[in-house]
N, C-alpha and C positions, 0 to 999 in steps of 0.2 A: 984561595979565598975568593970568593964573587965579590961583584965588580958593585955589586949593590951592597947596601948595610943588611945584613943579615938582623934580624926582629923575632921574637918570640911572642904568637902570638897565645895569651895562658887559657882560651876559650871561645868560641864558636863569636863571630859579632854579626851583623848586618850584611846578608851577602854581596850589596852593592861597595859595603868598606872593605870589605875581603879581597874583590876585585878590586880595586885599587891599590892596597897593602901587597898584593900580589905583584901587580904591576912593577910596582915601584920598590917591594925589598926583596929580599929572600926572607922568607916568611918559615917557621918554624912551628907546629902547633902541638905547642905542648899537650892539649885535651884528648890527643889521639895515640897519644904512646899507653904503650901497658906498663912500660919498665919504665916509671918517671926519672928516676934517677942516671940510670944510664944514660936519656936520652938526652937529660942535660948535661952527662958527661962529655959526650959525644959533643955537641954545639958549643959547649962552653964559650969556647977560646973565640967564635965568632961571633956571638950578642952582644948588638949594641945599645939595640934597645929591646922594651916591651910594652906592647897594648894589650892590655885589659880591662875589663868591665869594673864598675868603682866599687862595687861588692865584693869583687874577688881580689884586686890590689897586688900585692907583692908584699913576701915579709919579708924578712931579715938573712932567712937563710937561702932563698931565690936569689936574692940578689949576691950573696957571698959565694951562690954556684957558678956566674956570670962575670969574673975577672973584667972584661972588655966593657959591661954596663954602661952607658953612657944616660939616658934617660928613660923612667915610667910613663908612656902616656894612660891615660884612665878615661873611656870612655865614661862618661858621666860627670857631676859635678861634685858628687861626692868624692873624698880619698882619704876615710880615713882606713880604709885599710890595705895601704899603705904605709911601711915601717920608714916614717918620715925623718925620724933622727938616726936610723940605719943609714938611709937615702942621703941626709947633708955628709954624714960621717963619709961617705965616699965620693961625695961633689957629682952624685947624681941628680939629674934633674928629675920634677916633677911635673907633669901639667895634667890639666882635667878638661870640661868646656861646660863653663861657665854661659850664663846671659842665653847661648842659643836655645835650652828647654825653659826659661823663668813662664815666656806666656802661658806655652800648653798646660805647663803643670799646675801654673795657677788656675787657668780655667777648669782643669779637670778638679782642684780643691772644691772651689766652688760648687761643680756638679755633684761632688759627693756630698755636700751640704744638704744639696737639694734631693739627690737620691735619699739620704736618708732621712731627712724629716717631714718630707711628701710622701715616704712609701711609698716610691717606685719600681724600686727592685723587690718589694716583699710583693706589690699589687701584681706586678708579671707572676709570680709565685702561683699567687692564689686564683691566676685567672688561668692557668697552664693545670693548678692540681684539678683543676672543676671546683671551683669553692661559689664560685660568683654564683649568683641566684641562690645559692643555698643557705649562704652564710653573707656575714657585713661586713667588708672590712674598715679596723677601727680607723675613724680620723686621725688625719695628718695634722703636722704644728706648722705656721707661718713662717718662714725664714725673716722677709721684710721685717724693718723695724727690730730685729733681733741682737741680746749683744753678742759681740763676734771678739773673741780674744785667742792671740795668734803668738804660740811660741818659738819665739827665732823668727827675727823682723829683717832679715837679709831680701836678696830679689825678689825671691820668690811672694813672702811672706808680705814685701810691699806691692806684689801684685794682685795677692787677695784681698788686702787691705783696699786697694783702688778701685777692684770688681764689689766688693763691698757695699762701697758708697755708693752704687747706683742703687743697693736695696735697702736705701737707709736704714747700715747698721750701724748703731754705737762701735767702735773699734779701741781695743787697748791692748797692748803687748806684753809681753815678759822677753827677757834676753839676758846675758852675763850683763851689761852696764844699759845705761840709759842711751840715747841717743838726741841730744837735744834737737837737731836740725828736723827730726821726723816729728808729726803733727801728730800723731797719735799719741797717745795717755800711756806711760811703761810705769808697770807694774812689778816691783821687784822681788815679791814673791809668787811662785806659780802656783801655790794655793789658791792666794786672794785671788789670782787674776780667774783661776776655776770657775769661785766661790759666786765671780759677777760676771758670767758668761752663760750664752745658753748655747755657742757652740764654741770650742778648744780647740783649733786645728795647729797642728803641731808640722813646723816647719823648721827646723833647725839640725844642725848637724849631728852624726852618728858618733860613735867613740866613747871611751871610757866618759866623757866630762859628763855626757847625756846618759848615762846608761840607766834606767830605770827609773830618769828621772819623776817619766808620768808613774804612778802608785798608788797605793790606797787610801794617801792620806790627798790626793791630788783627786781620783774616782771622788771620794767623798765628799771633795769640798764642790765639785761640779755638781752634785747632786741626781736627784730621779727624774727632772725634767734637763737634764744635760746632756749635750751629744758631741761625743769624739771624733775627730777625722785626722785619721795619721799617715801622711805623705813625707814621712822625714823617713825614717829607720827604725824598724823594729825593736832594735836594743834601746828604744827610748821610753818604750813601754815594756813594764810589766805585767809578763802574759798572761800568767795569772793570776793576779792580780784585777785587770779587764775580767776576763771570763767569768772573774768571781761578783763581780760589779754589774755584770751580763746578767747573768744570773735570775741573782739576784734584786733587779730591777733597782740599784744603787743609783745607776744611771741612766739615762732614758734609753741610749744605743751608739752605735759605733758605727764609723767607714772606715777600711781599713786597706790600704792600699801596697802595706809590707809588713812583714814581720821578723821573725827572730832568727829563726832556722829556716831560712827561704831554700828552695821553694816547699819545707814541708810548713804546713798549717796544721797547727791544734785540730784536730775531726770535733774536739767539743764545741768550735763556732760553730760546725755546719749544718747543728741543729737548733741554732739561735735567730727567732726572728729578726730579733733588735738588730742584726751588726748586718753590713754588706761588705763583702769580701772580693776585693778584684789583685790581681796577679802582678803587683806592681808598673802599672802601665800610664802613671801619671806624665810622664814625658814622651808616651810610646807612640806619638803622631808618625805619619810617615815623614812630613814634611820637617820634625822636631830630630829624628832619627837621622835623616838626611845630615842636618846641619854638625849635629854633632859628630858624626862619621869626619864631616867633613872639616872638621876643627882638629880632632884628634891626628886627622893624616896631618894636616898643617904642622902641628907641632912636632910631627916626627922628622917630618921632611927641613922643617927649620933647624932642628938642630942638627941634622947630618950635611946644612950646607952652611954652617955658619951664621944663622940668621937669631935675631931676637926671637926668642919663643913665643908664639899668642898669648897664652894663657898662662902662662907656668905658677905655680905653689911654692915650689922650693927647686 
């Protein structure tokens, strides 16, 4: 057995966290075997832990291949996929990283605000197809003075809210309970909160509780001059549901930052002006990237020396 903790790592990360997981474990990658099963035959008896991306997680039966398990780290802040009552049922641990992406990704919210009701990314469009001089493109809508309602008011969610107020926007929430200590208006239905918003940006966690939350009776209530922006998790919209909404000009438009079946995308966006499409890169600074690498080792290294976990879930 090596002298280091042996780690299974489930997918390609950062190659400056790579080198360091390197450094520091014997490193395992499970993304490069062909015979999956074998190869966790083969390692079993020595994983202690593993890191992966919060997308990809671990279920129930990864971990039931891994006797020795000791903890999941999950690059991201997300985990819900991660089989969490698998995970307590075996007293393994859980950790994510938290706090280090809330800025970037709130800033990147905001910019897709801006990307899509300025027609930024449509106006690059039309000035690359040769449209300029030939044709007009139509007027943008004002962000400023806008109302702004934001589902799932966690860090993130209160860092839009903060970058908000410098564009004096009205702000109101939705979330499972109220929140009294927050100064914003919660709204406990996410119709109503649609229904009085002219932008939705949806910031709250993945998992069965969200699944398909947003829908056609949430499309609707946003209305034709209403605009989406989803930096949570694709399973929180309904995909078709949107495209039908797309469409049919139910809605004004969309920024859409993940989706369902990542990394494939519906090809029926790719002919829609209204929506902007970016490849899940709302925490993808270098310097947001960094941090989070560098959390995640933290919390492997802690628990292979006896130390309180940074972050830990469960």
């Amino acid at each position: 057995m090596s002298a280091r903790p042996d780690i299974l790592v489930t997918g390609p990360l950062d190659a400056g966290l790579m080198a360091k997981l390197e450094d520091a474990f014997a490193v395992h990658k499970l993304w490069l075997t062909a015979d999956r099963d074998r190869f966790l035959a083969e390692c079993a008896g020595s994983i202690r832990g593993i890191a992966t991306r919060s997308v990809v997680g671990a279920n129930a039966a990864l971990m039931a291949a891994l006797p020795r398990l000791e903890i999941i780290a999950c690059f991201g802040v997300g985990y819900e996929a991660v089989d969490l009552p698998a995970a307590r049922s075996r007293g393994i641990r859980v950790t994510n990283t938290p706090d280090v992406l809330t800025e970037d990704t709130a800033d990147f919210a905001i910019g897709a605000i801006f990307a899509l009701a300025r027609r930024i990314v449509e106006g690059d469009r039309f000035i690359r197809a040769g449209r300029w001089g030939r044709e007009v493109l139509p007027s943008s809508v004002r962000v400023r003075g806008k109302r702004l309602g934001i589902v799932g008011l966690g860090r993130i969610g209160l860092g839009i809210a903060c970058r908000a107020e410098a564009f004096n926007m009205t702000i109101a929430w939705h979330g499972p309970q109220p929140k009294p200590a927050i100064p914003y208006r919660y709204v406990a239905d996410i119709a109503e909160l649609a229904g009085e918003s002219d932008f939705l940006v949806l910031t709250c966690p993945g998992g069965p509780a969200t699944r398909h939350l947003v829908g056609r009776a949430v499309l609707d209530a946003l209305g034709p001059r209403g605009m989406l922006v989803n930096i949570a998790r694709g399973s929180v919209v309904d995909e078709l549901a949107l495209l039908q909404a797309l469409r049919d000009k139910t809605i004004a438009g969309a920024a859409l930052d993940v989706f369902a079946d990542e990394p494939a995308v519906p090809e029926a966006f790719h002919a829609l002006d209204n929506v902007v499409l970016t490849p899940h890169i709302a925490s993808t600074t270098v310097e947001t990237r960094a941090a989070i690498g560098d959390l995640l080792f933290a919390n492997l290294s802690a628990q292979f020396s006896g130390k309180a976990l940074p972050s830990a879930v469960a």
